[in-house]
Each structure stands twice: as structure tokens, then as C-alpha cells.
C-alpha positions as CSV (number, residue, x, y, z in Angstrom):
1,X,30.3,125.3,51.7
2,X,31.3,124.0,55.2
3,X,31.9,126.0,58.1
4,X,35.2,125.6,57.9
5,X,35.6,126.9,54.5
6,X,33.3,130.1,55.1
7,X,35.9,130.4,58.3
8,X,39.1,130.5,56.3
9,X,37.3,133.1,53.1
10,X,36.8,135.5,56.6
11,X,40.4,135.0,57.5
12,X,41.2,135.8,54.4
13,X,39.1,138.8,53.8
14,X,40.9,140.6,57.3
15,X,44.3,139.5,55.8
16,X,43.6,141.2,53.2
17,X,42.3,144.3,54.5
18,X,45.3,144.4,57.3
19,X,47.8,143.9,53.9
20,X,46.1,146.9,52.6
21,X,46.3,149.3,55.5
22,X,49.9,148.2,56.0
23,X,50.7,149.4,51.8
24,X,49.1,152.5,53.0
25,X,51.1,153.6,56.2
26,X,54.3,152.5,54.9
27,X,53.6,155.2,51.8
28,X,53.4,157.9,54.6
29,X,57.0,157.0,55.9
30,X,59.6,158.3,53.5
31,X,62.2,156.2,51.2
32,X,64.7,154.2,53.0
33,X,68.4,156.5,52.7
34,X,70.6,155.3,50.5
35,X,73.9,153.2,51.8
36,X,76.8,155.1,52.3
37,X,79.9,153.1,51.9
38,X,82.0,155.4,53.2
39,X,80.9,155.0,56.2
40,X,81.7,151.5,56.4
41,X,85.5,150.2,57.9
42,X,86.4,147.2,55.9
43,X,87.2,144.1,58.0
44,X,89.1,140.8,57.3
45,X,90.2,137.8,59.1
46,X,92.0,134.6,57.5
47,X,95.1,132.4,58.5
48,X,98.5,132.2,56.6
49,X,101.0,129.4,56.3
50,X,103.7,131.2,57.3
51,X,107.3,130.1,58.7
52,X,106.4,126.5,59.9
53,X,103.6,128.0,61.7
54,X,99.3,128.6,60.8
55,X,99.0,132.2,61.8
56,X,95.7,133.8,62.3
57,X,95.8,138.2,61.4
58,X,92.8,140.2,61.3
59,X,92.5,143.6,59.2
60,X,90.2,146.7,60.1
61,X,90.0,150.1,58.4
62,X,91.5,151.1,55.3
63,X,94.3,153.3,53.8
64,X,97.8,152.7,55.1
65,X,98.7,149.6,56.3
66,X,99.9,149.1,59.7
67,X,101.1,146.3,61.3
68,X,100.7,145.8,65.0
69,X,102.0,143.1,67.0
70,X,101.1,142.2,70.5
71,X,102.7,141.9,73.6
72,X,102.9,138.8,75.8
73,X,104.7,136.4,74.4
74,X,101.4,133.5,74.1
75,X,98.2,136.3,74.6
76,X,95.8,137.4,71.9
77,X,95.7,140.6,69.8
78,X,92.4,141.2,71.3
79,X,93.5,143.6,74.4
80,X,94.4,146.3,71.6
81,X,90.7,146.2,70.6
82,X,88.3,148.8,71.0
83,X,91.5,151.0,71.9
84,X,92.9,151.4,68.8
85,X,90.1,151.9,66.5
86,X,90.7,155.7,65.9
87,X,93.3,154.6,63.7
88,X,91.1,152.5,61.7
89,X,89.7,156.0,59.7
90,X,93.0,156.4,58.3
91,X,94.8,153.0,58.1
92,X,94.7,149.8,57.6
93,X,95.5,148.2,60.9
94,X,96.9,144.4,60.7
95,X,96.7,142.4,63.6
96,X,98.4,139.0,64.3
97,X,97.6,136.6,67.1
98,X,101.9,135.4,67.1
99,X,102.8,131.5,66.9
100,X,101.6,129.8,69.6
101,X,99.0,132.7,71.0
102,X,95.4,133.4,70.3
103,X,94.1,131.8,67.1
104,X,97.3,130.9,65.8
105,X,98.9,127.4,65.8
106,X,100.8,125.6,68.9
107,X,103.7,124.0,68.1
108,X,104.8,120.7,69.6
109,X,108.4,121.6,69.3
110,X,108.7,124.9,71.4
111,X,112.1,125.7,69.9
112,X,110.2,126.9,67.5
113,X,109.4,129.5,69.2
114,X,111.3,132.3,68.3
115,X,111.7,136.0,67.0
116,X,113.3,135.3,64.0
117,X,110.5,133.1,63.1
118,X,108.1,135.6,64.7
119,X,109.4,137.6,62.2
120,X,109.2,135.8,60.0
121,X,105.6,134.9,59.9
122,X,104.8,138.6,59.9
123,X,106.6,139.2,57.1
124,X,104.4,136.1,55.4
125,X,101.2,138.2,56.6
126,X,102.8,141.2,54.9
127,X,103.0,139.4,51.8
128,X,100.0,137.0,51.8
129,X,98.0,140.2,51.7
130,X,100.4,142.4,49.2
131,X,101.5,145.2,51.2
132,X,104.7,146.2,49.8
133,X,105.8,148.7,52.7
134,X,103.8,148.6,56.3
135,X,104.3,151.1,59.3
136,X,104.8,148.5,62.3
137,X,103.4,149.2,66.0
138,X,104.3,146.9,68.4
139,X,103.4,147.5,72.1
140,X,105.6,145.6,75.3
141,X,106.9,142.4,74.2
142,X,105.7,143.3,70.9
143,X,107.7,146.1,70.7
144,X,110.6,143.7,70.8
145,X,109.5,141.7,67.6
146,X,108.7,145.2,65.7
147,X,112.6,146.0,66.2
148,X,113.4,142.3,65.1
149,X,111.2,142.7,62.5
150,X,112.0,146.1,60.9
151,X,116.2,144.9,62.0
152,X,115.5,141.8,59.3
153,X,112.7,143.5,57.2
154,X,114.3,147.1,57.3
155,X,112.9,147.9,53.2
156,X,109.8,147.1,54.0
157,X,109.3,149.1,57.1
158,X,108.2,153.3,56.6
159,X,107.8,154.1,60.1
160,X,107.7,152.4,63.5
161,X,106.5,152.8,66.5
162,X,107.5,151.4,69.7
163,X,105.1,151.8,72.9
164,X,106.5,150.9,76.3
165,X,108.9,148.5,75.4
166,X,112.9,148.0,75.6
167,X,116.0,147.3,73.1
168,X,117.8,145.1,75.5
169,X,117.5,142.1,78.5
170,X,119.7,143.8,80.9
171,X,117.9,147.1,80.6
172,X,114.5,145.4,80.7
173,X,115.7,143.2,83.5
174,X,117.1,146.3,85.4
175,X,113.7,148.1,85.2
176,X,112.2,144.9,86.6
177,X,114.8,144.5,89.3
178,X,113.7,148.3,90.2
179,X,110.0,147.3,90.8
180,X,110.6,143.8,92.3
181,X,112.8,146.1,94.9
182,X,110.5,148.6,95.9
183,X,107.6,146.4,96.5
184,X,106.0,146.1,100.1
185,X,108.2,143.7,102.4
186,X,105.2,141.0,102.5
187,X,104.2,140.9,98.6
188,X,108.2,140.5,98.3
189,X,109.2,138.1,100.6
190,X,105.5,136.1,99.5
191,X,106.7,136.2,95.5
192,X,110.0,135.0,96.5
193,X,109.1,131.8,97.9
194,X,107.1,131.0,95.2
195,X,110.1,131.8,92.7
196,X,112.3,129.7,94.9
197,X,110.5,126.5,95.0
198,X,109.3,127.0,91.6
199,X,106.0,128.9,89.6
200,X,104.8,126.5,87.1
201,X,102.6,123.7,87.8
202,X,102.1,120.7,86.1
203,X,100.3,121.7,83.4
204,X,102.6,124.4,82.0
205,X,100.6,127.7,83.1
206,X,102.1,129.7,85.8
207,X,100.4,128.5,89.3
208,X,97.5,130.8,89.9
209,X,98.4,132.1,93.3
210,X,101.9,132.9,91.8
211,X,100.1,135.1,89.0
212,X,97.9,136.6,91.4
213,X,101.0,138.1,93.2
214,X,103.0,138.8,90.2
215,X,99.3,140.8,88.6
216,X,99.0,142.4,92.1
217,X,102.7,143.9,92.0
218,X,102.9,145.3,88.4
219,X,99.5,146.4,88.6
220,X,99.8,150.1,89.6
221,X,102.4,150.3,86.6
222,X,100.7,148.6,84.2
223,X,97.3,151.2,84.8
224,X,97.1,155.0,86.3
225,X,93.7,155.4,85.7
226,X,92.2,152.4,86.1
227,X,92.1,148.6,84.6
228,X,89.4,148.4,82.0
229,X,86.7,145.8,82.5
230,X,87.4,143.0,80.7
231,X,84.8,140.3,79.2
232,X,85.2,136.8,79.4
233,X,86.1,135.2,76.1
234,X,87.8,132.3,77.1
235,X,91.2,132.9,75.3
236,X,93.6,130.6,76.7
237,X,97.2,131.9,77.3
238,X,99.8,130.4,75.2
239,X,102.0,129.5,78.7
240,X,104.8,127.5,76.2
241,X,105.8,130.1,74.7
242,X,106.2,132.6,77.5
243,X,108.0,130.2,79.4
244,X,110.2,129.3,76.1
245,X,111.0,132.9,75.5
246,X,110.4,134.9,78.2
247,X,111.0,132.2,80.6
248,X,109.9,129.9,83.9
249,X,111.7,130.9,86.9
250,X,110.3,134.5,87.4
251,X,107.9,137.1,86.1
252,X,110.8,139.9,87.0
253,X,113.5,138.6,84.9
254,X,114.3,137.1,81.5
255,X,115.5,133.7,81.8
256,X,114.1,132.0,78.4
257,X,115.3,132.5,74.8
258,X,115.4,136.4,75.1
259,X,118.0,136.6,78.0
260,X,120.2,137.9,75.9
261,X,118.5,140.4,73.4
262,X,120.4,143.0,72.4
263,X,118.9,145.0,69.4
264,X,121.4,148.4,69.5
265,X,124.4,147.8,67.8
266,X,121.8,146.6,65.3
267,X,119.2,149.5,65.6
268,X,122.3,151.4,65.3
269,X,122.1,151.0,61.1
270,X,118.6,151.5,61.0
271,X,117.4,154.9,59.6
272,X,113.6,154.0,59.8
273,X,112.1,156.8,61.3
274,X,110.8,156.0,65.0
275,X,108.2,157.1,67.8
276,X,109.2,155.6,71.1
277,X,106.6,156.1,73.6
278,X,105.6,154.8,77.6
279,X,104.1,156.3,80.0
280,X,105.1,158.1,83.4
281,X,104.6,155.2,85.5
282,X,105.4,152.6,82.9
283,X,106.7,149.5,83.6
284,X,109.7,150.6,81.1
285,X,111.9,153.4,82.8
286,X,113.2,156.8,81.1
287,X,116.7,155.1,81.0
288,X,115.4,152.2,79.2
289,X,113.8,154.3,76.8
290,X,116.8,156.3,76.1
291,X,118.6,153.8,74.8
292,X,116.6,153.0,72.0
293,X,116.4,156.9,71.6
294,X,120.3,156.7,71.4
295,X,120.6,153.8,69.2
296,X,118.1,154.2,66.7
297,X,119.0,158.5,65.1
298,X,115.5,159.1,63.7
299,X,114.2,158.3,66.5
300,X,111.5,161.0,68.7
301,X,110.5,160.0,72.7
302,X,107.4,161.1,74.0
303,X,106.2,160.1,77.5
304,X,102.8,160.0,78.2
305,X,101.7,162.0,81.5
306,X,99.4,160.1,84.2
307,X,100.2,156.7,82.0
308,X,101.4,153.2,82.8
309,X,102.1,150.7,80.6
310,X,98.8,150.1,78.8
311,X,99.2,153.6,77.4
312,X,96.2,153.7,74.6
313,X,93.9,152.3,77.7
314,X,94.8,155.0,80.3
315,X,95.6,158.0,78.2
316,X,93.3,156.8,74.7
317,X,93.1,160.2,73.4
318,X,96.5,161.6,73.7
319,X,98.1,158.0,72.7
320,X,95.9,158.2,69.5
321,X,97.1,161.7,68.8
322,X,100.5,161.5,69.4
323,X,100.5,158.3,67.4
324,X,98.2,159.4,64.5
325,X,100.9,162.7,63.7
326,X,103.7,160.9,63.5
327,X,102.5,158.4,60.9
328,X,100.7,161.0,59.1
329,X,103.2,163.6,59.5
């Protein structure tokens, strides 16, 4: 036998003998614990052809299904994540990345880009996954396509719940008006010249130093706290449909296909029973909030204290609370 043989039969005895004393500590360690499903929140992603548009939703949690739409228009669904997770124990929550944001398709035609069709693809969500009724969140802009929504949808909506957001362009416009006016004489007069000789660049997205302002002047209403840290994922705006809808002349004022919302004569026939809620230092104002209070008669308001906009991020706790009774109520 060569040496190289009789070298390989040593090897072979030690792998042995280390296979062996390997048996014999893992029988001193106990059985592995059983897997306990119910610990385990289900999760789901896909797309849906909906209303002339591919739209991307993802589901966490299980139990009853909510529907929750984003703010923006043209931003992911992503901002609502880790914050609303609490939720997840109890219900089902169904997020959608809206037509021409996130994951979802961009149309070439942006007059496509509307709430009716918003609504419509949510509705196609709804039923791609068989949910015959949904509760529906919507937060900011969002909030404006969860009254479109359950306005067009009303059968198929339980409860709804609307979180700094407004029922109307002139009172949304009037709370911006409000902030634009009390900002320092500098910021105001800098923003203005942008506005006057125009704040979108060539390439469709607001011009960076423009957004810098606008961030720097909504800021202490959009956070009380403090802004969260957030990680780079590279999710491109969806600028064409913010300028479609919202619009391209100012970040103050509505001057796209919104400028003329007006949801409360329809609200008005609604009987869905409804949570309105902003915070103290929300961009939306206690006037605003009112009137959706007026219009819609099931309707509760709740204002949360040391809050701006981003609610769930400065106050988590008492926005999951407050929002976790009334649907389970």
C-alpha cells in the first residue's frame, strides 16, 4: 500500500472518530422545539391587472382585512412599514404601491392618472384576493382616495379611517396657505422665487434645491418628535403623477387634477362608520378636520397630542391604540 493510501485510511479513521464524538454531544442537547405556527404573520406580495394599470399590493398579518393606501401621490407604501405592524396581530393589512408609484406601473399617458381609477385599481386588489368587505386606512393624500374609494365602493367598506388628511381643495389649500404665511421672511421670500420662475426641471422631478426648501418648511409639521432615520432603498418618486394630480407650480397649493376635490356633499350619504385623526401640529388644521367630522354623521375625531403629520411615527403607541379600538370595537 503506498503512502498515500495509508495517509487517506488515517484521515479517515479521525473522521470517523470526530463523527462519533459529534453523535455523542449532540445527544446531550435536548430535542429541537416544535414549530409554532402561530407565531408566524403570513406575508404576500403579487401584482394585479387592474384598471388599465399593473399594480403591485403586499399583505402582512392575518384576520380582518384592511386596506391601506398611501400618501404622496407617486411614493411607495414602504414609509408605513415597521410603523404599523401592531396591527398585523389582528388584521390583515393590504398595502398598495398606487399607479405610477413604487412597484406599480408608469403610464405613458398621465391622464390616467386619476382617483377614480385609483379607485378603481383598489377595488381590483380587493377582489383579486376575495375580500368581500375591507376596513380602509388611508393616511395624507391617501386619505383622499380612501374617501373616493369607500364614496364609489361604499358596500364594500366596514369602517374607515382617515389620518391627517382633508375632504376638500380649498380647505387643504387654506391650511397650506396658513403655513406658507407664517414661515420665516427668508425661507418665504427664497421659495417664492423658485415658485415664480418655475420648480420642475427638465427631467420631471421637482428641482432639488426647491424640495430642499419646501422639506425644510413643512418639516416641524410633518414630525414633533423627531424624523425617523431612514435607509436608502433607492425608490424613485413617481414625480408624473404628483405633478398630474397634485400639481407643478407649488408644493403649497393644488393646482393639478385635484384642484377641485370636493368629497362632502358626497360623504354627506355615507353612513360608514369613521375615525378621523391628525395630530396637534399636523399639517391638517382642526377646521379642516371638522369638516369631514360634519359631513360624514358616524364619524369620531381624535387629535393626537405632541403629533405632526406622520402620526403612527411620532406618537406609535397611542396611534396604534386609538386605531386598534375603533376597528375592533
Amino acid at each position: 500500500m503506498s503512502r498515500l493510501s495509508s495517509r487517506f485510511r488515517r484521515a479517515g479513521m479521525v473522521a470517523i472518530l470526530t463523527a462519533m464524538q459529534c453523535v455523542g454531544a449532540m445527544a446531550t442537547y435536548p430535542a429541537a422545539a416544535a414549530a409554532d405556527a402561530r407565531m408566524l404573520l403570513q406575508r404576500q406580495d403579487g401584482f394585479v391587472d387592474a384598471c388599465g394599470a399593473i399594480v403591485f399590493y403586499e399583505t402582512i398579518g392575518q384576520g380582518r382585512p384592511l386596506l391601506v393606501f398611501h400618501g404622496g401621490p407617486g411614493v411607495p407604501h414602504g414609509y408605513f412599514l415597521p410603523y404599523l405592524l401592531p396591527l398585523a396581530k389582528q388584521h390583515r393589512l393590504v398595502f398598495i404601491d398606487e399607479r405610477g408609484g413604487g412597484r406599480s406601473q408608469r403610464l405613458t399617458d398621465v391622464k390616467q392618472y386619476t382617483l377614480d381609477a385609483m379607485a378603481c385599481d383598489a377595488d381590483a386588489v380587493r377582489r383579486a384576493l376575495g375580500l368581500p368587505v375591507t376596513d380602509v386606512l388611508g393616511h395624507s393624500f391617501g386619505g383622499i382616495l380612501a374617501q373616493a374609494y369607500a364614496i364609489k365602493y361604499p358596500a364594500t367598506v366596514r369602517r374607515l379611517v382617515l389620518a391627517g388628511t382633508g375632504s376638500s381643495a380649498e380647505r387643504v389649500n387654506a391650511d397650506f396657505k396658513t403655513i406658507k404665511d407664517s414661515l420665516e421672511p427668508t425661507l418665504l421670500k427664497q421659495i417664492l422665487a423658485f415658485e415664480a420662475e418655475g420648480i420642475v426641471g427638465a427631467d420631471g422631478a421637482q428641482l432639488p434645491e426647491y424640495r430642499k426648501l419646501a422639506d425644510q418648511a413643512e418639516l416641524p409639521y410633518n414630525y414633533v418628535v423627531r424624523p425617523p432615520t431612514w435607509d436608502d432603498r433607492g425608490e424613485a418618486v413617481g414625480w408624473d403623477v404628483l405633478n398630474q394630480m397634485w400639481g407643478s407650480r407649488s408644493d403649497f397649493h393644488i393646482d393639478g387634477n385635484l384642484t377641485d376635490f370636493d368629497f362632502v356633499p358626497q360623504l354627506r350619504k355615507l353612513s360608514i362608520q369613521t375615525l378621523i385623526i391628525f395630530g396637534d401640529h399636523d399639517l391638517v388644521s382642526t377646521t379642516t378636520a371638522n369638516q369631514t367630522h360634519a359631513a360624514l354623521r358616524n364619524s369620531r375625531v381624535v387629535i393626537v397630542p405632541h403629533s405632526g403629520h406622520m402620526i403612527f411615527v411620532d406618537q406609535n403607541d397611542a396611534f396604534m391604540k386609538t386605531v386598534a379600538s375603533f376597528l375592533d370595537d
